[in-house]
C-alpha positions in Angstrom: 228.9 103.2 5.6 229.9 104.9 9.0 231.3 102.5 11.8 230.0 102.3 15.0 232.0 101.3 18.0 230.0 99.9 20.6 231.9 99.2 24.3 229.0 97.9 26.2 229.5 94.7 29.0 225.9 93.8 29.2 225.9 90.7 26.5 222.1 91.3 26.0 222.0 95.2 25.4 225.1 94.5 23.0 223.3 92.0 21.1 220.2 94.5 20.6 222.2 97.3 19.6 224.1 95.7 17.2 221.1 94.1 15.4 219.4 97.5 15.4 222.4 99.6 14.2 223.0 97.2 11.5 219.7 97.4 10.6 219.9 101.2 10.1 222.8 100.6 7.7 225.9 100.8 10.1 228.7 98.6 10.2 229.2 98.0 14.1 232.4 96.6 16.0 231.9 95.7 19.7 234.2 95.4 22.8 232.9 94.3 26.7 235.7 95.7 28.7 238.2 98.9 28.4 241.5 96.8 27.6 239.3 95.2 24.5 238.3 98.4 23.9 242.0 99.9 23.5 242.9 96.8 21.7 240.7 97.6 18.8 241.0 101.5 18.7 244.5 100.3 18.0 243.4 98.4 15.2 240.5 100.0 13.5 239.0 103.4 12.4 235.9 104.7 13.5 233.5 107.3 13.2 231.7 107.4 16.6 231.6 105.4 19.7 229.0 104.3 22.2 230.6 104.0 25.6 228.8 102.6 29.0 229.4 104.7 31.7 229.9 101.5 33.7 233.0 98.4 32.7 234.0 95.9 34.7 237.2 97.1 34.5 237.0 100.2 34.7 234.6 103.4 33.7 233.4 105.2 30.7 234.9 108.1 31.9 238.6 107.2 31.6 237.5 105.5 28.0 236.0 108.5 26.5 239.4 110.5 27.1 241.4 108.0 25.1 239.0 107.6 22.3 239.0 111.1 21.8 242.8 111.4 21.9 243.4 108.5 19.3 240.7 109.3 17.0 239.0 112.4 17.7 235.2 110.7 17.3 232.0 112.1 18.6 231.4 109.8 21.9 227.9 109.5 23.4 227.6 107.6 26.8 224.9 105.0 27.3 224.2 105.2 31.2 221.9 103.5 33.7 222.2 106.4 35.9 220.6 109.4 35.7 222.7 111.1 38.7 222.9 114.4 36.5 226.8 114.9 38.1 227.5 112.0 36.0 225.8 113.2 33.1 228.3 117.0 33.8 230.9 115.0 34.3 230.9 112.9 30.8 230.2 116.6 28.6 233.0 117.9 30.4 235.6 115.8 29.6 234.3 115.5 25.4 231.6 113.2 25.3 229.5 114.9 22.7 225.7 113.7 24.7 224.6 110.7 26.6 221.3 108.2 26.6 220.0 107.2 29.9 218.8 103.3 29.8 216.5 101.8 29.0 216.4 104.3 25.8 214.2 104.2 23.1 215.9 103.0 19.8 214.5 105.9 17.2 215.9 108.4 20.2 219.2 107.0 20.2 219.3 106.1 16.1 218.5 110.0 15.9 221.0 111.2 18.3 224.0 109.2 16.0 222.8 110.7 13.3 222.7 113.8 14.8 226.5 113.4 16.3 227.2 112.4 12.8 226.5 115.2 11.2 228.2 117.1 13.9 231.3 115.7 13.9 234.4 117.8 14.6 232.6 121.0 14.9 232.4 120.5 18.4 236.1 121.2 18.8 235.8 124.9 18.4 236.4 128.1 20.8 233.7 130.5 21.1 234.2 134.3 22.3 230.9 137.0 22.3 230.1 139.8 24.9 232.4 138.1 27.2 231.2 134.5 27.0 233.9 131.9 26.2 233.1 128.4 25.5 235.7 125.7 25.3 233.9 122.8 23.0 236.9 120.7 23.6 236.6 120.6 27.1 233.3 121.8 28.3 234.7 124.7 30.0 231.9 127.7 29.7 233.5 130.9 31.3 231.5 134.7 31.6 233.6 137.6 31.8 236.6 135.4 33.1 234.6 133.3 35.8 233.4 129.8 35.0 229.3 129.6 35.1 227.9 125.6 35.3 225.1 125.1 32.4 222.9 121.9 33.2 223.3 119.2 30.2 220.2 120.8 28.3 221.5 124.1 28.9 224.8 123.3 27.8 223.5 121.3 24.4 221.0 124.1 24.1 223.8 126.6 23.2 226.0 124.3 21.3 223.5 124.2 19.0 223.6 128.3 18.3 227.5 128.0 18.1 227.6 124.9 15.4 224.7 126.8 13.3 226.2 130.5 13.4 224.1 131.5 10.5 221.1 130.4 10.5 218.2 130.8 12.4 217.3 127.9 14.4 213.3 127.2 14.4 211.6 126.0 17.8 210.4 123.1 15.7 214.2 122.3 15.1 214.9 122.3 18.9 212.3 120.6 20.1 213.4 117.8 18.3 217.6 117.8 18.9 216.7 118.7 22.6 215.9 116.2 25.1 215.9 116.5 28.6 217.8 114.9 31.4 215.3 112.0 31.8 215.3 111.5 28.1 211.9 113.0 26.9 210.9 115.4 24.6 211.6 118.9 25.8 208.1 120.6 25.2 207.5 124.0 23.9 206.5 125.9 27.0 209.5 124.6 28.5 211.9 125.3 25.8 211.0 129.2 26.9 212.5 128.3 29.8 215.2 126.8 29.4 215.8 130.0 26.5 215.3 132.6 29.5 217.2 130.6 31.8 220.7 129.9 29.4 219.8 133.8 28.5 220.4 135.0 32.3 223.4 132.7 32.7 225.1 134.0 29.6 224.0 137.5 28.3 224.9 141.0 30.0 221.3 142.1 30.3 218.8 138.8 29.7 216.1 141.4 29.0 218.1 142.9 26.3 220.0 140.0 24.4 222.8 140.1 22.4 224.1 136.2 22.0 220.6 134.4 21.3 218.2 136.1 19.4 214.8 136.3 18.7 213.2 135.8 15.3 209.6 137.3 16.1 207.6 134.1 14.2 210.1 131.9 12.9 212.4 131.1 16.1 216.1 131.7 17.5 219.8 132.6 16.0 223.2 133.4 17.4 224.1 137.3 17.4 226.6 139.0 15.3 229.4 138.8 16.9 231.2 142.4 16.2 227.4 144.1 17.3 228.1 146.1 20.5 232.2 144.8 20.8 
């Protein structure tokens, strides 16, 4: 059974997600404020945490830094905000996605899973026609300058780097992808947030050599050594 760690300060939203997470089968430990938090990370393994943005004695931010050091754990960020800086700011320093409250609990069930599954792969450096992506970090660079990705953007093209091989249906995205607000991207948008990630990232957008279309079945990464 995977653990959970849940560092939340609200005593009501704590007590709902830990009756629904152990109703999904996972075994969940729970901490109100960063020093409990360090306490326990101390004292027990886990496989991913859920972090509020917002402590009362301190913030997510810092928090998500440390668990990542100690234990190397995907971390997704439960917010009230949805300032999207603050959203930039938690993928940049590692957390692996966020949920803007008040979530629905199949969305955020769905979205452990999916960090889950995941799970180190994030940590990764991708090179191709001049774009560099630092998983670690966040850092997305094009020919040597830094280009800013909005948070779908950004998850958008994580997905092409952790699936290399395989090409990636728009069934498949509609349902990791979410937006900003915490909706369901919907297909006509997913084209454009394709052709926008496409003109940050590609040489000639009209002419792609990173993200590829499968005429009828969907999207997959390039080769690589094509055009290098």
């Amino acid at each position: 059974m995977k653990r959970i760690f849940l560092v939340e300060d609200d005593k009501a939203i704590a007590k709902n997600l830990m009756l629904l997470l152990r109703s999904e089968g996972f075994i969940t430990t729970h901490a109100s404020t960063q020093e409990a938090a360090r306490a326990l990370l101390d004292e027990m393994k886990f496989d991913l945490a859920l972090v509020d943005i917002s402590l009362p004695d301190g913030n997510g931010f810092t928090l998500c830094t440390e668990i990542k050091e100690a234990q190397d754990i995907p971390v997704i960020f439960l917010t009230a905000s949805g300032d999207e800086s603050s959203v930039v700011t938690g993928l940049n320093i590692g957390a692996d996605d966020y949920i803007t409250k008040p979530f629905r609990p199949r969305e955020l069930v769905a979205r452990i899973r999916t960090a889950l599954r995941k799970g180190k792969r994030f940590g990764l450096n991708f090179d191709m026609q001049g774009l560099h992506v630092d998983t670690a970090s966040g850092l997305v660079k094009k020919d040597g300058r830094e280009i800013f990705l909005s948070p779908l953007e950004y998850r958008l093209l994580l997905l092409f780097i952790n699936n290399p091989k395989q090409i990636i249906t728009r069934g498949r995205l509609l349902d990791e992808l979410w937006d900003a607000a915490g909706e369901f991207v919907h297909d006509n948008t997913l084209t454009v947030y394709i052709k926008r990630l496409r003109e940050k990232i590609e040489n000639d957008p009209v002419s792609p050599q990173i993200i590829l279309t499968v005429r009828g079945m969907g999207y997959r990464l390039g080769d690589k050594h094509a055009s290098e």
